[in-house]
Backbone as CSV, one residue per row, in Angstrom:
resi,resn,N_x,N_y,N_z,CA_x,CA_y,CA_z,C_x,C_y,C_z
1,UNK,-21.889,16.083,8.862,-20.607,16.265,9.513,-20.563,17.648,10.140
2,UNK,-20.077,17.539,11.226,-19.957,18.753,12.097,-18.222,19.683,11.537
3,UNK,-18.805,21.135,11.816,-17.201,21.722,11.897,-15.902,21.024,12.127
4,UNK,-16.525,20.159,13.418,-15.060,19.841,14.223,-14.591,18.560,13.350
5,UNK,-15.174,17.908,12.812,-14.904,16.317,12.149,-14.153,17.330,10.899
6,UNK,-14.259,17.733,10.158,-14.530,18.932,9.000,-12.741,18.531,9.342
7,UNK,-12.225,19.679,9.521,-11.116,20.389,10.298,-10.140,19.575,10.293
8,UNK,-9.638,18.511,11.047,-8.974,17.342,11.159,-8.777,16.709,9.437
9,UNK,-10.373,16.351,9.042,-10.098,15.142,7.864,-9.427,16.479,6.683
10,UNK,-9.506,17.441,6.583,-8.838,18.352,5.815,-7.636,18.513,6.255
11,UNK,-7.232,18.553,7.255,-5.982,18.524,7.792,-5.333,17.577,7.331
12,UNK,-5.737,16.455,8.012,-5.183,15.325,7.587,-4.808,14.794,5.741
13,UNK,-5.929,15.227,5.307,-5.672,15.217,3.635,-4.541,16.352,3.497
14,UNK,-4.382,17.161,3.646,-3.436,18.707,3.164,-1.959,17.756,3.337
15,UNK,-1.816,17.389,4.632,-1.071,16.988,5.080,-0.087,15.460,4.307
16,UNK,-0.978,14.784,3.861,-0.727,13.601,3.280,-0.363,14.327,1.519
17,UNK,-1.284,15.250,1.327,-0.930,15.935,-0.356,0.556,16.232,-0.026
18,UNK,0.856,17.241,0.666,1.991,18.038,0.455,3.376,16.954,0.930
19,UNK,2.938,15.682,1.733,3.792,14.638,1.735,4.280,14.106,0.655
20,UNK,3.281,13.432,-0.173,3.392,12.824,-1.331,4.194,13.793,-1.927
21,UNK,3.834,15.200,-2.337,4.262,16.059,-3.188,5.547,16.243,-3.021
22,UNK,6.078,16.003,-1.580,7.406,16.147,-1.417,8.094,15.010,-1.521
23,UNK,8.015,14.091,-1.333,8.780,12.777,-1.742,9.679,12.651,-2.799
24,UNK,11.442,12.711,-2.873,11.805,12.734,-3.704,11.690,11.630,-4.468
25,UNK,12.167,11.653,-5.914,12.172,10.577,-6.840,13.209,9.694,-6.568
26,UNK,12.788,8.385,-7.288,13.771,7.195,-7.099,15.053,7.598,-8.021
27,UNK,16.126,7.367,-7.208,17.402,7.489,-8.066,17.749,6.278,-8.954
28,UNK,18.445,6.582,-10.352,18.241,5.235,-10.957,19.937,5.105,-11.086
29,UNK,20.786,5.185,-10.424,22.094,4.908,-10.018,22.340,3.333,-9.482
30,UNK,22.627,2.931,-10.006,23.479,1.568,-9.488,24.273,1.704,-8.302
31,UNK,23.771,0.695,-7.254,24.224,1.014,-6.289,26.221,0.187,-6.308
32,UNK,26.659,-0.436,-7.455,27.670,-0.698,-7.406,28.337,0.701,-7.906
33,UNK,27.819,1.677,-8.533,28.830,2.852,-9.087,28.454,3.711,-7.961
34,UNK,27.845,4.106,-7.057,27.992,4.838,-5.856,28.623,5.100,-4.905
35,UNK,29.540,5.375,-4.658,31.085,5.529,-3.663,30.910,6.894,-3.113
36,UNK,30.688,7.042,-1.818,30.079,8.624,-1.177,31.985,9.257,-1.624
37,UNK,31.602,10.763,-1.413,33.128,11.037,-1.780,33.821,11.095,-3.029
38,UNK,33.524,10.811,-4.150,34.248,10.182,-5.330,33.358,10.398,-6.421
39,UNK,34.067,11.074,-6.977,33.571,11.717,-8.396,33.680,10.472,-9.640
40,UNK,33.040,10.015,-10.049,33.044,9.238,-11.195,32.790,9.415,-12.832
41,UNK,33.934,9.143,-13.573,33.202,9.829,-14.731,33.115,8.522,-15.630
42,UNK,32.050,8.531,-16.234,31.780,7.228,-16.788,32.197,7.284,-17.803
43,UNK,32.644,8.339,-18.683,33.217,7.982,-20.013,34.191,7.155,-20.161
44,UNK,35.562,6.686,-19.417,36.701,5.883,-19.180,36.170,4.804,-19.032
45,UNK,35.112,4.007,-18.532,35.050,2.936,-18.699,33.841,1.873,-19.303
46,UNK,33.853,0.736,-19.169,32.622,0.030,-19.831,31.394,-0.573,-19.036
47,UNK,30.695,-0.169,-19.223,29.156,-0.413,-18.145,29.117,-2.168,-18.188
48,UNK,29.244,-2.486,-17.120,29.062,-3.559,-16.954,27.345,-4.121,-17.341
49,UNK,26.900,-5.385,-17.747,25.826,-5.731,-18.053,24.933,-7.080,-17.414
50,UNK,23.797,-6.669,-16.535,23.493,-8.005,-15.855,22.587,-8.328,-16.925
51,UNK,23.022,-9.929,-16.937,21.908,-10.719,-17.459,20.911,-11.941,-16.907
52,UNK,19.393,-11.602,-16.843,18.689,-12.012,-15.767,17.845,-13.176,-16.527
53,UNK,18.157,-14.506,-16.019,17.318,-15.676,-15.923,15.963,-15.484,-15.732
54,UNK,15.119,-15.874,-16.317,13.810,-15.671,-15.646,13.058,-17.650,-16.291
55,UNK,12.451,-18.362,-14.766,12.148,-19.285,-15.301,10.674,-19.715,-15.904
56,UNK,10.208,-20.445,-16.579,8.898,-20.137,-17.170,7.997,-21.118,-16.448
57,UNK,6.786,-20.397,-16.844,5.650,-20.316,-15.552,5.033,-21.707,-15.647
58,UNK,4.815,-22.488,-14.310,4.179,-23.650,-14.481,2.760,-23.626,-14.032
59,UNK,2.242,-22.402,-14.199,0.534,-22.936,-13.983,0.446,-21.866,-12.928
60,UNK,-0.712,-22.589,-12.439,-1.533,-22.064,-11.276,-0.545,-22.363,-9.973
61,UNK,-0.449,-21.380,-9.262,0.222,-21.302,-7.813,-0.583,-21.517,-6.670
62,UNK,-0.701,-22.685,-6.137,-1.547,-22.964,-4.825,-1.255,-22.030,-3.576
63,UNK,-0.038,-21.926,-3.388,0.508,-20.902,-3.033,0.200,-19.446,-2.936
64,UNK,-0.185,-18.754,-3.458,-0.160,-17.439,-3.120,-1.737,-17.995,-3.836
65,UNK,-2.581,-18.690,-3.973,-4.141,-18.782,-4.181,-4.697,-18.499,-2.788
66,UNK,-3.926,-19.375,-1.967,-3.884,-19.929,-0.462,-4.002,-18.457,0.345
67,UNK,-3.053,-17.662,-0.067,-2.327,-16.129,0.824,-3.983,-15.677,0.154
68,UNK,-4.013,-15.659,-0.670,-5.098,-14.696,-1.343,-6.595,-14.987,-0.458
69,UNK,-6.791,-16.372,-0.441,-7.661,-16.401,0.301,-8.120,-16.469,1.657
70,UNK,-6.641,-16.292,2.271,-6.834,-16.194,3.825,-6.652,-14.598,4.074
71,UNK,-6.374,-13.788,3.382,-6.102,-12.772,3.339,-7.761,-12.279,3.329
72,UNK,-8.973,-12.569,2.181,-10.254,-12.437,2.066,-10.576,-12.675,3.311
73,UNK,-10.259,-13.935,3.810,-11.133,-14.591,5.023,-10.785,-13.200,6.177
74,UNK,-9.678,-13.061,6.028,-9.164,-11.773,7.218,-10.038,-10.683,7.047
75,UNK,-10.030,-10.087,6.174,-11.077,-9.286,5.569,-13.039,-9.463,5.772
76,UNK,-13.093,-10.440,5.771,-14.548,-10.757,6.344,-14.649,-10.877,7.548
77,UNK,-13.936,-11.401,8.251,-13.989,-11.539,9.776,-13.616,-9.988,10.365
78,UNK,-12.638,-9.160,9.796,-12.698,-7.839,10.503,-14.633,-7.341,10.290
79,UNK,-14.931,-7.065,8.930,-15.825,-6.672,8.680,-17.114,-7.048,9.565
80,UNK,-16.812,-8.691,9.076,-18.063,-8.517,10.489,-17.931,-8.528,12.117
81,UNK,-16.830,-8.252,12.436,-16.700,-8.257,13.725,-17.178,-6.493,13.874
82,UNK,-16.820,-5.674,12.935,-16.812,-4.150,13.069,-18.470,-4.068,12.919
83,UNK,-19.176,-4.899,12.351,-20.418,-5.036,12.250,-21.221,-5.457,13.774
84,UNK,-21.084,-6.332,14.219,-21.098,-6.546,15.311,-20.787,-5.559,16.484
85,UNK,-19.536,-5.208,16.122,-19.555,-4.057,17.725,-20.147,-2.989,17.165
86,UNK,-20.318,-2.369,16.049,-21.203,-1.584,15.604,-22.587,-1.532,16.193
87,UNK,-22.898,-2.656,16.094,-24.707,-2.844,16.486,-25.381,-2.760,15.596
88,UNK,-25.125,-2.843,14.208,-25.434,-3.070,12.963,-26.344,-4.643,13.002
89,UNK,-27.689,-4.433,12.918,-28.384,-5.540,12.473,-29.452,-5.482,11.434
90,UNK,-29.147,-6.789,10.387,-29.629,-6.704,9.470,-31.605,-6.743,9.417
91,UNK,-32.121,-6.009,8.602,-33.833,-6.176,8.772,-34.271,-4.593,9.947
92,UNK,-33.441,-4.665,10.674,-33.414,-3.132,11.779,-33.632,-2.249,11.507
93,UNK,-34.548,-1.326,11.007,-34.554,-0.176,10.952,-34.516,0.970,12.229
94,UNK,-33.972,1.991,12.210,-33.786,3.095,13.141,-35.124,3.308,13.686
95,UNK,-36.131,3.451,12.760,-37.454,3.715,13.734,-37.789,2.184,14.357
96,UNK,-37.732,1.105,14.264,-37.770,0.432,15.224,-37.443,-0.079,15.961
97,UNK,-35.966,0.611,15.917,-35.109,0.528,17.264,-35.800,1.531,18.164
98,UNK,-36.068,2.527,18.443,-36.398,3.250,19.179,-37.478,2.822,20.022
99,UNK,-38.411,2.140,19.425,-39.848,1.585,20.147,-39.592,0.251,20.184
């Protein structure tokens, strides 16, 4: 790698660190007790309580098997297309490309 490649991909990393680093945290406020303006004090009243259904699992999902594997297939076809315009051929070595 040359200076100039150097320069950029450090850049670019510094740049993405001190992003992340700044990202505030998730607020864990209920967005029903949030009212811009308005001071709330929670001692006066009683926290309301959700209660969540959850239904039980019937097996294998053809469904997202399906996403999963067209998603792979997407994934191989970039690859070898990037292979291809590359000029990447298999058995090729560099010295006998040249001659």
């Amino acid at each position: 790698m040359t200076l100039q490649t150097i320069r950029p991909a450090r850049a670019l990393a510094l740049a993405a660190t001190i992003s992340a680093l700044a990202a505030p945290a998730a607020s864990a406020v209920p967005i029903e007790d949030f009212k811009p303006g308005e001071r709330v004090n929670r001692t006066d009243r009683a926290v309301p309580v959700r209660v969540v259904q959850l239904e039980a699992d019937r097996g294998f999902d053809w469904g997202d098997a399906g996403l999963g594997a067209t998603g792979l297939f997407a994934l191989m076809a970039i690859g070898a297309g990037a292979a291809v315009a590359g000029g990447y051929r298999v058995g090729r070595h560099s010295s006998e490309a040249i001659s």
